[in-house]
C-alpha positions as CSV (number, residue, x, y, z in Angstrom):
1,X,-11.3,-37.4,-23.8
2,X,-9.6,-35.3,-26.3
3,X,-11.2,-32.2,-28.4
4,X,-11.4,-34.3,-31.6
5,X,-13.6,-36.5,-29.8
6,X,-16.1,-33.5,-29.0
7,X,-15.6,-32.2,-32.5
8,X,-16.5,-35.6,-33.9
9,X,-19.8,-35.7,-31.8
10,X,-20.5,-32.2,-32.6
11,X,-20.3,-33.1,-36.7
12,X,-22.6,-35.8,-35.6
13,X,-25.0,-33.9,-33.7
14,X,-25.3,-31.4,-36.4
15,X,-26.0,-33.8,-39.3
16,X,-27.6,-36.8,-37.6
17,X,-26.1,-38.4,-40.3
18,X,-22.0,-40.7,-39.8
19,X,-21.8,-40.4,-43.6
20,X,-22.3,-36.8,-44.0
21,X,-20.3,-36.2,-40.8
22,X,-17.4,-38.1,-41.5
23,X,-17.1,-36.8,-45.1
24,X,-17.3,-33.3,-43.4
25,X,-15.1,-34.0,-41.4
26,X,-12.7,-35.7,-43.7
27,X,-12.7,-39.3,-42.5
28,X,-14.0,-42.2,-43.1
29,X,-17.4,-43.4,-41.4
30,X,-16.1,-46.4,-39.5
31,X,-13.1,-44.7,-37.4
32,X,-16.1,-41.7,-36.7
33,X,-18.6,-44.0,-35.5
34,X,-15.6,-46.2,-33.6
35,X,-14.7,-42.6,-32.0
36,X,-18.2,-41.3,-30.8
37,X,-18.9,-45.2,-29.2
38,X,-15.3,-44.9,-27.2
39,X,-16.8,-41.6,-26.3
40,X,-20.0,-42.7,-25.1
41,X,-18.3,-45.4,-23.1
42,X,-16.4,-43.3,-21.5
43,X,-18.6,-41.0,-20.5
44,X,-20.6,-43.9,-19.7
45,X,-24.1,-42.8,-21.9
46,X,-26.1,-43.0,-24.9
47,X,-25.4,-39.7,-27.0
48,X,-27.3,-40.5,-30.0
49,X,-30.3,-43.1,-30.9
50,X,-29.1,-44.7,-34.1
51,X,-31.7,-46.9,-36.2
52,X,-31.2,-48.1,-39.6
53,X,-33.0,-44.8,-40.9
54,X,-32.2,-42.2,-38.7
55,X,-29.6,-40.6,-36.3
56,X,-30.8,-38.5,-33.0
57,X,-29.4,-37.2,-29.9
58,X,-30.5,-38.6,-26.9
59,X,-31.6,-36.1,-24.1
60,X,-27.9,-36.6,-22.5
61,X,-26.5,-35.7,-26.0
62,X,-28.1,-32.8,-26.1
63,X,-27.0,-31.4,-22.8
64,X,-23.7,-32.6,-23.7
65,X,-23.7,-31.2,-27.4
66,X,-24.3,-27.5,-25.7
67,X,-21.2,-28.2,-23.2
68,X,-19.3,-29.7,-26.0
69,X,-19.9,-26.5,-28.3
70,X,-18.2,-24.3,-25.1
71,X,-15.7,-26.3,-24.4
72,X,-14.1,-26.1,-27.7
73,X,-15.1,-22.3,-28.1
74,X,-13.4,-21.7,-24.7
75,X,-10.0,-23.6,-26.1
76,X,-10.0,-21.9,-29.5
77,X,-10.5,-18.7,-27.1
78,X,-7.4,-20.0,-25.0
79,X,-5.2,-21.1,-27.9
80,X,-6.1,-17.5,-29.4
81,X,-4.9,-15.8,-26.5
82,X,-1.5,-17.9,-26.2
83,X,-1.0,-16.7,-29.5
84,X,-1.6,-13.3,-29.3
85,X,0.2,-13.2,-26.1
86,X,3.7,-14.6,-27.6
87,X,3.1,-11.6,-30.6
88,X,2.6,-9.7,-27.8
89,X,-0.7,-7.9,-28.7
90,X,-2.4,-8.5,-25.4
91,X,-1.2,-8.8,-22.3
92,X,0.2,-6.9,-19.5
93,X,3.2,-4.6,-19.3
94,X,4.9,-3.5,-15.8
95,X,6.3,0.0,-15.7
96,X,8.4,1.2,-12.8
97,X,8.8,5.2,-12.9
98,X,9.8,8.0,-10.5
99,X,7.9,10.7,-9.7
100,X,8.9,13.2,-12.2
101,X,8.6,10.6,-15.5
102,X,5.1,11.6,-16.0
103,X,5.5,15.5,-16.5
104,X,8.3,14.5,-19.3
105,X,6.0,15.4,-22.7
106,X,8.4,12.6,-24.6
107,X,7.5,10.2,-22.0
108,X,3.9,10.9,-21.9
109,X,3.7,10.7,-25.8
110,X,5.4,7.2,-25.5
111,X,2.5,5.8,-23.3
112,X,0.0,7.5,-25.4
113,X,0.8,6.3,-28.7
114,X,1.9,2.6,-27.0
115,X,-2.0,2.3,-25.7
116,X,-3.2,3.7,-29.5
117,X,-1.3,1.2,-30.8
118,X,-1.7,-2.4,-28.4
119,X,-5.0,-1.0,-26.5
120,X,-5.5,-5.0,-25.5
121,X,-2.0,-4.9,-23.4
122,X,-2.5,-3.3,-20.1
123,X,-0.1,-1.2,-18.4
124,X,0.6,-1.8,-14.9
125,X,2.3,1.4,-13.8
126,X,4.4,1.6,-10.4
127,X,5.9,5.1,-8.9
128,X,8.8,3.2,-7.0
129,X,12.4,4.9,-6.4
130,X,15.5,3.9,-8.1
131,X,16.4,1.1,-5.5
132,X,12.9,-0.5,-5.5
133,X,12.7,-0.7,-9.1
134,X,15.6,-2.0,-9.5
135,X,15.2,-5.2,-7.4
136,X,11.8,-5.4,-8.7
137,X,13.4,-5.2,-12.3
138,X,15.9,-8.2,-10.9
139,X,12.7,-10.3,-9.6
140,X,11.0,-9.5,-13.1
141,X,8.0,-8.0,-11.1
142,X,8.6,-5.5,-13.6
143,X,9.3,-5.2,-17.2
144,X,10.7,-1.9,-17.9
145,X,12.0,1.0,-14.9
146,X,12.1,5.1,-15.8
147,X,15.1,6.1,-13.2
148,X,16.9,9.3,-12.7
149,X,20.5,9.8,-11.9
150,X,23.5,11.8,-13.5
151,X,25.7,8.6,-13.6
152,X,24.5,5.3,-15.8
153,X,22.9,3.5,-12.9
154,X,24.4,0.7,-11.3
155,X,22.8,-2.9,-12.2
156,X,22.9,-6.3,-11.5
157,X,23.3,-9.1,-14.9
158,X,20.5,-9.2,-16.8
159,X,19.7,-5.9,-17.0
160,X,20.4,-2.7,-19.1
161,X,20.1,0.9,-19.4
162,X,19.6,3.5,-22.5
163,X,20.3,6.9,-21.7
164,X,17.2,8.5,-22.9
165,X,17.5,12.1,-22.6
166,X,19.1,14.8,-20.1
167,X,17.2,18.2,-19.1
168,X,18.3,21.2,-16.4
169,X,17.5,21.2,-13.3
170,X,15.7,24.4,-12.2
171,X,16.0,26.5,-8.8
172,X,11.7,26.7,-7.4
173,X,11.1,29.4,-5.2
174,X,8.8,31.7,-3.5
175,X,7.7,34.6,-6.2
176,X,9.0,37.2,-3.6
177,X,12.2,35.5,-3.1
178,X,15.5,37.8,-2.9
179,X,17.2,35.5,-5.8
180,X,13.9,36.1,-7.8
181,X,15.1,38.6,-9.8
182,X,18.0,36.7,-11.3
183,X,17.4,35.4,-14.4
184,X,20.1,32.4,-14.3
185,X,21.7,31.3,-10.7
186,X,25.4,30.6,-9.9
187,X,25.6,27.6,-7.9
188,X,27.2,30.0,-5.6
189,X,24.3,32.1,-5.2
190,X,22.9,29.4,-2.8
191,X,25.2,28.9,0.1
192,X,23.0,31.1,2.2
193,X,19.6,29.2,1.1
194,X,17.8,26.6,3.2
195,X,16.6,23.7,0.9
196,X,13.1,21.4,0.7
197,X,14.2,18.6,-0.9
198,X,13.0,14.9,-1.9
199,X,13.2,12.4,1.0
200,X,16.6,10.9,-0.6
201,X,15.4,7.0,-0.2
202,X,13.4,8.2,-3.3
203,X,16.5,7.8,-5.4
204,X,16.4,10.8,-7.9
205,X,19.4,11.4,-7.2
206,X,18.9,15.0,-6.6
207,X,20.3,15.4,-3.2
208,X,23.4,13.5,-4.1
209,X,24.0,15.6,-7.2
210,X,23.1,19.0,-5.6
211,X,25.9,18.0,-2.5
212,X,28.2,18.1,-5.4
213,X,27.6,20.9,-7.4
214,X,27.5,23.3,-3.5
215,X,30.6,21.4,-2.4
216,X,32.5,22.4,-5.7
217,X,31.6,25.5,-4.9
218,X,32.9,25.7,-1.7
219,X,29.8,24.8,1.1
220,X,27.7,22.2,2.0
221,X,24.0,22.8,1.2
222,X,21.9,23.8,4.2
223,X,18.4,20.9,4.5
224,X,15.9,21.9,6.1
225,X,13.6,19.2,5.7
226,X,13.6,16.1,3.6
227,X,10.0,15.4,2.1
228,X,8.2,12.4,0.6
229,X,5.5,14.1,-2.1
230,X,6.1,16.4,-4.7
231,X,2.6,18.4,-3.9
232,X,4.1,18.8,0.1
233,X,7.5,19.4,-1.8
234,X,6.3,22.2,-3.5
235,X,3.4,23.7,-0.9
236,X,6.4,23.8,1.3
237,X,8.4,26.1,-1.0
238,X,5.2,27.9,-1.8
239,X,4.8,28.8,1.8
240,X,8.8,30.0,1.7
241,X,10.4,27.4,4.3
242,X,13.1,26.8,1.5
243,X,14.2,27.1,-1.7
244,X,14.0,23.5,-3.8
245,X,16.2,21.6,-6.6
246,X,14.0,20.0,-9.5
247,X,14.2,18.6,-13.1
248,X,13.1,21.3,-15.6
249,X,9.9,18.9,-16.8
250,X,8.7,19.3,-13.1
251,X,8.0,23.2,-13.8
252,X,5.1,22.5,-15.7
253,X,3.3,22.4,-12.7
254,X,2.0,26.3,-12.0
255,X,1.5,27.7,-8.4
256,X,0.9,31.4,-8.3
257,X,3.3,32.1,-5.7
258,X,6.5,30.0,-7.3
259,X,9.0,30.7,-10.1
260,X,11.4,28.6,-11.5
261,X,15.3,29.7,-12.4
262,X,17.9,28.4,-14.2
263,X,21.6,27.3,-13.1
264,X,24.2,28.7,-15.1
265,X,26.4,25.4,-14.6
266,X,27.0,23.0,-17.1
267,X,26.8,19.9,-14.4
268,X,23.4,21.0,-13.2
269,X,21.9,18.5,-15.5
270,X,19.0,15.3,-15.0
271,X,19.4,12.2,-17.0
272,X,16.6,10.0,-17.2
273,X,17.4,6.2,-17.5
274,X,15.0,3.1,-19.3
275,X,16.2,0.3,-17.3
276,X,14.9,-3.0,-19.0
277,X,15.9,-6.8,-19.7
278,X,18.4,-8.2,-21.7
279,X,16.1,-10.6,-22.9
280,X,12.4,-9.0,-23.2
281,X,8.6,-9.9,-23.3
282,X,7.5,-9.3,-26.8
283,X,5.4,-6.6,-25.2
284,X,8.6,-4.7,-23.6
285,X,10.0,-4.9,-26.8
286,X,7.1,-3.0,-28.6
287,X,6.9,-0.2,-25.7
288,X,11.1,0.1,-26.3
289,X,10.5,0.3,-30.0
290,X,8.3,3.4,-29.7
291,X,10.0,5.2,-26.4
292,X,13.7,4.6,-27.1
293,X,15.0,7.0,-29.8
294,X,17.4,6.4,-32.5
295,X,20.8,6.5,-31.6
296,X,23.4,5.2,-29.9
297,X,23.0,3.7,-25.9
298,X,25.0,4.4,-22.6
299,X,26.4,1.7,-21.6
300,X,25.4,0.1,-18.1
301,X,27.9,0.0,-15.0
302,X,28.1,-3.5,-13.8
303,X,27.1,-4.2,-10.1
């Protein structure tokens, strides 16, 4: 059985008439009324009564004309979909992001104005760190990956990354903290600070560049305790076991009892990453369009 066949018996159903059908229909009557006896054979029953004056459904053809009308509503619906789908207006979209993406007011407009403009795709959004996303990227169990990291991130083929925008990172503390008062921080300021710091499987990239920036300036940072949450992260500096090392989008979030300072040091920098395929959904193509801004990319290291 093919859809023809059930739009044939539908025209017939509706008109109770082969001429008027098939003229409907833009045939000619005898290859209809061929078509709707093949399909009653097959199905192996009487869909319509036919006399010399008139044409009606039997009580099989009119179960099978409601089923009929369904079936080919259900695969217009379906080839509707695959359509849209390849234009990618609907859909879904799978972001991988670390934690600070979120709190980055470029970022957040992206997402906002990419669900104004394709509400029918949704976003499946993942807060994975750099390693994860990365060999979820490779598996394509994800479309696009938000990474941080001061060097272009290391990938396997396939994949690529655009430099999308570097910030400062910030010195949180107490309120009542002895460096407090200091407007902007040497790097040197902190050799006698214990740090709080992300767990560094997280892959920020923060402890690695921070061991950098002490060790240039003559000590190794002190870590007190490595932690997995950015609310513990921060309740932890609140309650003065440590000073902590953070991207300056993260000191949106106010707690009465931390500040935030800057570092007078040129490397003390965060680049955030869009990691994405070479070859993209139609859909990934549509949230680049809109996130990406003009300009010229980094170019990827090769793994």
């Amino acid at each position: 059985m093919e859809l023809r066949h059930l739009r044939y018996f539908i025209s017939v159903a509706e008109e109770l008439h082969f001429g008027r059908a098939a003229a409907q229909l833009g045939i000619s009557q005898p290859p209809l009324s061929q078509q709707i006896r093949a399909l009653e054979e097959e199905l192996g029953v009487m869909l319509f009564e036919r006399t010399s004056r008139r044409v009606e459904l039997t009580d099989a053809g009119r179960l099978f004309l409601a089923e009929a009308r369904r079936t080919l509503q259900q695969a217009e619906h379906a080839t509707d979909v695959a359509r849209r789908a390849a234009q990618g207006e609907i859909g879904e979209l799978a972001i991988g992001f670390v934690t600070s993406v979120p709190f980055v007011e470029a970022i957040a407009s992206a997402f906002f104005r990419f669900r104004e403009a394709w509400p029918a795709i949704r976003l499946d959004l993942r807060e994975l760190p750099l390693d994860e996303q990365i060999e979820a990227l490779s598996e394509r169990q994800l479309d696009i990956g938000f990474i941080r990291g001061y060097d272009p991130p290391v990938l396997p083929p396939g994949l690529s990354a655009t430099r999308l925008l570097e910030e400062e990172m910030v010195v949180a503390m107490r309120h009542d903290h002895p460096l407090a008062g200091k407007r902007d921080l040497e790097i040197a300021d902190l050799a006698e600070e214990s740090f709080v710091l992300y767990d560094r499987k997280l892959g920020a990239g923060f402890n690695d560049q921070l061991n950098r920036l002490c060790r240039k300036a003559g000590f190794e940072p002190t870590v007190v305790q490595e932690i997995g949450g950015l609310a513990t992260l921060l309740g932890l500096v609140s309650a003065g076991f440590g000073i902590t090392f953070l991207s300056r989008s993260l000191s949106a979030i106010h707690l009465d009892s931390l500040i935030y300072r800057s570092l007078d040091n040129a490397d003390a920098i965060s680049r955030l990453w869009l990691v994405r395929h070479d070859v993209p959904s139609t859909a990934s193509q549509r949230f680049q369009d809109i996130v990406i801004p003009a300009g010229p990319s980094e170019p990827p290291s090769a793994a």
